[in-house]
KOLKELO-106529 format. One record per residue (C-alpha): x, y, z; residue in one letter. Coordinates in pm, whole numbers, padded with zeros to 5 digits, always signed. Example, Ala and Ser with C-alpha at 12.3 -4.5 7.8 and 13.67 -1.06 7.14 Angstrom:
+01230-00450+00780A/+01367-00106+00714S/
***
This chain:
+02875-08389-05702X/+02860-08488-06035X/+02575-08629-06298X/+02603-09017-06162X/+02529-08901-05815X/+02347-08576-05817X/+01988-08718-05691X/+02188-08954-05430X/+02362-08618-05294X/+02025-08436-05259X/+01804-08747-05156X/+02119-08788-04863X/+02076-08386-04794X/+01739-08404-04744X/+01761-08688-04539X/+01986-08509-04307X/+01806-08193-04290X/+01476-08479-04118X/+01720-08596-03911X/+01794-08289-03751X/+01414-08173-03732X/+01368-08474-03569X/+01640-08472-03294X/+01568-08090-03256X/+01232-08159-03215X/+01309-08458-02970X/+01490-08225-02770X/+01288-07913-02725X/+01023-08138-02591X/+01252-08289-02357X/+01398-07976-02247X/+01224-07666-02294X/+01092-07601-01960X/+01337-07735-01717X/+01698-07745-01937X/+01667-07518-02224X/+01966-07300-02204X/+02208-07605-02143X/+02085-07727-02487X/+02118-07373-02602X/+02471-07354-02550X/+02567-07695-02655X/+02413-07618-02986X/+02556-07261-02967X/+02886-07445-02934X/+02819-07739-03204X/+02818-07469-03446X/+03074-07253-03387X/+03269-07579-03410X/+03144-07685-03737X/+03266-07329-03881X/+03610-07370-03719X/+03652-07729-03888X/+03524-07570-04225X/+03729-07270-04204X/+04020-07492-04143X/+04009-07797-04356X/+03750-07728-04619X/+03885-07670-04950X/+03708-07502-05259X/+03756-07363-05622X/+03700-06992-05561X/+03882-06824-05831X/+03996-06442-05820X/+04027-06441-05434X/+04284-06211-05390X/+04063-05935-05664X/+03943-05639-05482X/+03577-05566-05379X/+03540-05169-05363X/+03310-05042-05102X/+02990-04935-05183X/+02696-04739-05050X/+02380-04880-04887X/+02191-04786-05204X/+02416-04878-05477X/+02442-05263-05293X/+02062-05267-05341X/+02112-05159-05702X/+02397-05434-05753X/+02182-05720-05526X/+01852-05619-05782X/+02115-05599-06136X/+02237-05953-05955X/+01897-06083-05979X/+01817-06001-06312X/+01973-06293-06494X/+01786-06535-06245X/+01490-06370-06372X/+01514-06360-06759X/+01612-06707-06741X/+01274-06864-06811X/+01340-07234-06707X/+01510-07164-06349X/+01238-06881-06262X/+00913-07104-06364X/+01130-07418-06185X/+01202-07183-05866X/+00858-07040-05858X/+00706-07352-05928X/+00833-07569-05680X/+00781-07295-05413X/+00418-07309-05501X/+00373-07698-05465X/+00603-07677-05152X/+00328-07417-05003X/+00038-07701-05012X/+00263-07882-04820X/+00345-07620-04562X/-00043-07584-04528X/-00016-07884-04211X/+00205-07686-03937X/+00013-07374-04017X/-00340-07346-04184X/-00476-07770-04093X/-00329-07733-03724X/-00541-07425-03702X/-00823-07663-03808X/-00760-07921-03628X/-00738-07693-03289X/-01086-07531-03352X/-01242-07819-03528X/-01131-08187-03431X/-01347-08300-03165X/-01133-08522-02861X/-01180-08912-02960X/-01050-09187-02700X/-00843-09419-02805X/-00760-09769-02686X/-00976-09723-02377X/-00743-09425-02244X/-00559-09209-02514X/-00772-08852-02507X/-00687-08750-02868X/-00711-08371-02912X/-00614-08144-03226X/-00327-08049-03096X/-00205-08419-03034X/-00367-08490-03389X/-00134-08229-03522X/+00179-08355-03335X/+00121-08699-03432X/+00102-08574-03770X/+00417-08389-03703X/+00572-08698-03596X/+00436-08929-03868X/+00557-08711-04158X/+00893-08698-04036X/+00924-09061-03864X/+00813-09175-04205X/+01103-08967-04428X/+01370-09053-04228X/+01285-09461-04273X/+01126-09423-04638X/+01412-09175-04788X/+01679-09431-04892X/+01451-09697-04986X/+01220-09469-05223X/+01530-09359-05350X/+01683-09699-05415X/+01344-09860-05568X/+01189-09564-05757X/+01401-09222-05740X/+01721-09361-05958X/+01475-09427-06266X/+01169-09216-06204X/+00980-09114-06528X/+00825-08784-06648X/+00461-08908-06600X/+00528-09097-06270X/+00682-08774-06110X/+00406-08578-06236X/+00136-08826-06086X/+00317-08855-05769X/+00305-08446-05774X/-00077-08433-05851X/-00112-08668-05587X/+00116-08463-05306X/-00104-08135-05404X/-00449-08323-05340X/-00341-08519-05046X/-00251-08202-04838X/-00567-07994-04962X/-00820-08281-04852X/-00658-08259-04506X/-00820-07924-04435X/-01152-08114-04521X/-01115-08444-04331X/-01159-08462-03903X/-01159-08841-03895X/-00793-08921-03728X/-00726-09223-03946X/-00787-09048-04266X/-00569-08779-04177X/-00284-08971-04047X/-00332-09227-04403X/-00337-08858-04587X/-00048-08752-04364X/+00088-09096-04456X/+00057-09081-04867X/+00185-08741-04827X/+00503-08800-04686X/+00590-09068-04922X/+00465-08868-05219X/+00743-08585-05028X/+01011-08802-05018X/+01034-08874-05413X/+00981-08525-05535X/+01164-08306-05308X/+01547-08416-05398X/+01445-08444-05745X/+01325-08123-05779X/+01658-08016-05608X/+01837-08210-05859X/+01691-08039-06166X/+01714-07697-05999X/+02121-07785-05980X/+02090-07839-06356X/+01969-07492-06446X/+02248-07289-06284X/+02523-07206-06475X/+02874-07303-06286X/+03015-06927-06338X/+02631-06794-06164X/+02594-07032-05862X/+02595-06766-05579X/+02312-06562-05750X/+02117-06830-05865X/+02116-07012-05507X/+02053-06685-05343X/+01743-06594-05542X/+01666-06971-05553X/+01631-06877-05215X/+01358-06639-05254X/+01098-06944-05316X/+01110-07054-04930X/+00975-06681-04811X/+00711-06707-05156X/+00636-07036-05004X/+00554-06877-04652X/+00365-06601-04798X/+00101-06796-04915X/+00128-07007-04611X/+00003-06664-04421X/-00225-06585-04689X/-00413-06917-04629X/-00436-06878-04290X/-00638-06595-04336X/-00823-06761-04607X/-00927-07046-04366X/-01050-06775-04043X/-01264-06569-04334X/-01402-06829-04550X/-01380-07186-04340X/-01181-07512-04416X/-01349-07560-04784X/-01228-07218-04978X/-00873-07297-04780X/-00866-07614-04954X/-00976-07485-05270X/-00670-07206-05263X/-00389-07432-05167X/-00517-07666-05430X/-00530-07347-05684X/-00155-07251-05587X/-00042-07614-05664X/-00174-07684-06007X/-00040-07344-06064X/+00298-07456-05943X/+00275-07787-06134X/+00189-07556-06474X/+00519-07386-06413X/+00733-07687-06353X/+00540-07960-06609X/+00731-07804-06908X/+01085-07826-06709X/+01028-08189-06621X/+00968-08259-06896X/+01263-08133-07090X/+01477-08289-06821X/+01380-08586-06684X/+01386-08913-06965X/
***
């Protein structure tokens, strides 16, 4: 991966990782109650497959291989994993990017957790097309389906039309936009405003998520990758923290105040990240 094709490498990444949220999806449905274990162990054996071939034929650039690792005890690993972390952590532009995009990734995380929980207790069964019972849960699944039906076919073309010379103030918009789109959804029960929210927001997904991958790349230094992607890490379980906390945010104070904090979490996250973007994208 190199400068030329850094946002191609993350924008085909991403695409994969759909894919396979889709087929996997696809196939629990399918299978779960009748064939389950048959898909278990094809998948078991998938893997162990993959880690044969890249045992075998995948070469890298590790240098000192052959240096010595002394053993250590439980409690001085935890002081090396925490002296590890420290560099991530004085280095201003990677932590604000990592915490940053973790908190605009957590608005987004709000629809398989907080709005399904809303759209269960809320959403009241419309018929459509004389015989479709539409429910909250089938609300959420469609949603499910919509956001990522709609990155797997708009990936490559956002990419080609917009990604490969997207501004500073167009990314920002299209970030505003992704935070507000997924807080309105606690607020809306109409099923085609959600699923043109659900819609906007899976576009708006598709153009910031590889690029914020590709400026991430940018801030680790070559000799630091291990700890930097490690603690880089750290953002997902930040991300599902406040996931959890706005659950309970939505059960104690209703759909409006659970808006109102995802929306507070992403303009925080887009505070942390404006000054990055800035520096780094032309």
């Amino acid at each position: 991966m190199n400068e030329e094709n850094r946002k191609l490498s993350f924008t085909i990444d991403y695409l994969g990782l759909n894919v396979a949220l889709a087929i996997g999806m696809i196939l629990g449905a399918l299978t779960f109650n009748n064939t389950q274990y048959i898909v278990f162990l094809v998948s078991g054996f998938i893997i162990l497959s993959i880690g044969f071939v890249l045992n075998h034929w995948y070469e890298s650039d590790a240098q000192n291989t052959t240096q010595t690792i002394p053993r250590l005890a439980l409690k001085e690993q935890f002081k090396e994993l925490l002296r590890g972390y420290k560099q991530p952590l004085q280095d201003a532009p990677f932590r604000n990017m990592a915490i940053g995009v973790s908190l605009i990734y957590s608005v987004q995380l709000a629809l398989p957790n907080g709005i399904s929980v809303n759209l269960k207790e809320q959403f009241q069964t419309v018929t459509l097309f004389n015989n479709i019972q539409l429910t909250g849960i089938k609300m959420f699944t469609w949603l499910q389906i919509e956001n990522v039906a709609a990155i797997l076919l708009l990936t490559m073309v956002i990419f080609a039309y917009f990604s490969v010379n997207i501004s500073y103030k167009r990314l920002m918009a299209v970030i505003i936009i992704f935070i507000i789109t997924y807080a309105y959804m606690f607020l809306s029960l109409n099923w085609g405003i959600l699923l043109t929210l659900g819609l906007i927001g899976s576009i708006c997904e598709t153009l910031i998520m590889p690029e914020f991958q590709a400026i991430q790349s940018k801030l680790i230094p070559l000799d630091k990758k291990a700890t930097y992607v490690s603690f880089n890490q750290l953002g997902s379980y930040l991300s599902q923290l406040i996931t959890a906390m706005g659950l309970y945010v939505l059960a104690a104070f209703g759909p409006s105040i659970a808006a109102i904090f995802a929306l507070l979490f992403g303009i925080i996250g887009i505070l942390l990240v404006k000054p990055i973007l800035k520096n780094k994208i032309v």
